[in-house]
C-alpha positions as CSV (number, residue, x, y, z in Angstrom):
1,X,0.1,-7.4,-24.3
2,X,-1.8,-8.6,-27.5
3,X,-2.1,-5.8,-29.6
4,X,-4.3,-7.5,-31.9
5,X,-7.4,-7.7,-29.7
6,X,-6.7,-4.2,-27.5
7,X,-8.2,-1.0,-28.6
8,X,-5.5,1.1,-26.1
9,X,-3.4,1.7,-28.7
10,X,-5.5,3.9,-30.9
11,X,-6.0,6.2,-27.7
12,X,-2.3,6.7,-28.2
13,X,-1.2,10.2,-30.0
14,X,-0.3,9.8,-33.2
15,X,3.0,11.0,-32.3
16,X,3.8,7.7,-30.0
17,X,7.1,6.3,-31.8
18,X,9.1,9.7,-31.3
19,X,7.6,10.1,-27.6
20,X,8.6,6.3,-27.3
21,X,12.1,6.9,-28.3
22,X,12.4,10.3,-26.4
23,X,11.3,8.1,-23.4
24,X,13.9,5.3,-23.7
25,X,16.8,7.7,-24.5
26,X,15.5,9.6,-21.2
27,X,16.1,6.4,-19.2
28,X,19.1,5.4,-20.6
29,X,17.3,2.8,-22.7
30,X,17.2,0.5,-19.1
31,X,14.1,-0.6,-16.9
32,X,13.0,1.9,-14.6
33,X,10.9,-1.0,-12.3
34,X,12.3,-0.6,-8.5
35,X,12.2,-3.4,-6.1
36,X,13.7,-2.9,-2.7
37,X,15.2,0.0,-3.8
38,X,17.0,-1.3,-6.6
39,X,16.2,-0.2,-9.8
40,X,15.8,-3.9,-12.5
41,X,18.1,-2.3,-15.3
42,X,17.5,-4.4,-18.0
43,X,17.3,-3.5,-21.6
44,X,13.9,-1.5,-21.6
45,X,11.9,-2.4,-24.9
46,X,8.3,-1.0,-23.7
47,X,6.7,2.7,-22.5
48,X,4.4,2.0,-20.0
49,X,2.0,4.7,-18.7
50,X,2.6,5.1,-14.6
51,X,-0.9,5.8,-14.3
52,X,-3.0,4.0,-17.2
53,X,-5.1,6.6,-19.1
54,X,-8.1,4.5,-18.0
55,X,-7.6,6.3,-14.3
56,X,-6.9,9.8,-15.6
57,X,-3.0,9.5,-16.6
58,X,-1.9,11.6,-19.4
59,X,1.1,10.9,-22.2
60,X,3.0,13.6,-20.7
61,X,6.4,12.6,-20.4
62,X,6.2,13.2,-16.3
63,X,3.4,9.8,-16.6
64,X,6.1,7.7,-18.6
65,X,8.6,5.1,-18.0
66,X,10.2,2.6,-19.6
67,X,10.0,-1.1,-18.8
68,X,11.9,-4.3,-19.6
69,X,8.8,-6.5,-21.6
70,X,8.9,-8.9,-18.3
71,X,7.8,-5.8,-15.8
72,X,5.7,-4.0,-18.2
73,X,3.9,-7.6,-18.4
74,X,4.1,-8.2,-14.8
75,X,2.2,-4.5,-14.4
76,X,-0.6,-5.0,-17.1
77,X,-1.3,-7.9,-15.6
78,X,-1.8,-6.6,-12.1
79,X,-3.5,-3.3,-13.4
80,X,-6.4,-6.3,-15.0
81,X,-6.8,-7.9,-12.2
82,X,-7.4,-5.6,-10.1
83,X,-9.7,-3.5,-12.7
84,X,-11.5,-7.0,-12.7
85,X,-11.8,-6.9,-9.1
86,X,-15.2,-6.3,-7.0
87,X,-15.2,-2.8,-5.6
88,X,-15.1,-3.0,-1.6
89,X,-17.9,-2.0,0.5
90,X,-16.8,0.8,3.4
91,X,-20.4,1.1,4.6
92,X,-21.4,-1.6,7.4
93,X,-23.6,-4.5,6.3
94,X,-27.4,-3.3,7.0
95,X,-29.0,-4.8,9.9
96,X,-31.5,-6.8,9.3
97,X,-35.1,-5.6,11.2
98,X,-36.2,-8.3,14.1
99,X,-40.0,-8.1,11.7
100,X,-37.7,-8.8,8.3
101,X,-36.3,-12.5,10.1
């Protein structure tokens, strides 16, 4: 994440570096990221919200983990592109009147 252009991290509480640690020491200071049921366990170097404050998550410690800097990239990433995404329609396409052809 570039840290220089985002404006996320001033919505974080001013308390964030002893949260951060208190998270890390929580989950043994390893990656939390499962994939087919087997947790990554690298070193963990990031706290990533589970879900982003931009969707209602909260900085309680329940709405943290901690992630290696390759899954908590991996994740942003994926949480972009799909905020970037068109919605999807659920209502049928209109049909059009015989008089509007």
């Amino acid at each position: 994440m570039a840290w220089d252009s985002s404006t996320r991290r001033a919505s974080l509480p001013p308390d964030w570096p002893v949260i951060r640690v208190r998270i890390l020491t929580r989950d043994q200071g390893k990656c939390t990221w499962m994939h087919e049921g087997k947790r990554c366990g690298w070193k963990a170097t990031d706290v990533d919200h589970i879900v982003p404050h931009s969707q209602g998550g909260t900085d309680h410690d329940s709405n943290l983990t901690s992630l290696c800097s390759w899954h908590h990239r991996r994740k942003s990433a994926a949480e972009g592109h799909a905020a970037r995404r068109p919605p999807v329609s659920r209502q049928r396409p209109r049909k059009r009147h015989p008089g509007e052809l």
